[in-house]
C-alpha positions, 0 to 999 in steps of 0.5 A: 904504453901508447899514451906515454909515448903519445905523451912523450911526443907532446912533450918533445914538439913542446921542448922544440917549439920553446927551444925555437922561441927561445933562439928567436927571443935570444936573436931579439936579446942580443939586437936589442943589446947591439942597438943599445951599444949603438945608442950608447956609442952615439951619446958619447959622441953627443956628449964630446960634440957638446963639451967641444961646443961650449969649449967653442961658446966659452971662448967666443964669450971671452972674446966678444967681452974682449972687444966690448971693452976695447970698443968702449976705450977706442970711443973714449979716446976718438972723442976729443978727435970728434971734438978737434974734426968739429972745430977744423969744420968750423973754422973751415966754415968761417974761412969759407964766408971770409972768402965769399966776402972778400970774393965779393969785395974784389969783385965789388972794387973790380966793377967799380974800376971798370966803370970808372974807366967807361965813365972818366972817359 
């Protein structure tokens, strides 16, 4: 009879320290299961914040073709502008030396009256 109570008692400390594992793998369990749901949580805030950003990239794609195509016309209409700038420089140039000339020849007959006015003297 001693030895099946002896044997009962191995058994009772054998079932506690299984119930104690048991609790303590079921504290793991279930904080794995937290820890899971947190991950989880944070990939769909992930993914939001990635369709948001493509939402983002799409629409700045949209409109930088935008501007693309709106820059090559404003270049194809400020042509003829560059060509008119280029003919007032040119123009302006030529008036320019036409001045110089005649600068030079008022300057020229100026001189020669004043001598004149020395030398008839």
């Amino acid at each position: 009879m001693e030895e099946i109570k002896k044997y009962l008692i191995e058994i009772r400390e054998a079932q506690v320290m299984m119930s104690v594992k048991q609790d303590r793998n079921t504290a793991l369990l279930n904080k794995h299961a937290e820890l899971l749901d947190k991950s989880r949580e944070e990939q769909v805030r992930q993914n939001e914040t990635l369709l948001r950003n493509t939402i983002t990239v799409e629409e700045h794609h949209r409109r930088s073709l935008a501007l693309e195509k709106q820059i090559a016309r404003v270049e194809t209409e400020i042509e003829p502008i560059k060509a008119h700038v280029q003919q007032l420089t040119g123009v302006g140039k030529f008036f320019r030396m036409v001045g110089y000339v005649a600068g030079a020849i008022a300057g020229t007959i100026g001189l020669v009256k004043l001598l004149s006015i020395f030398v008839g003297s």
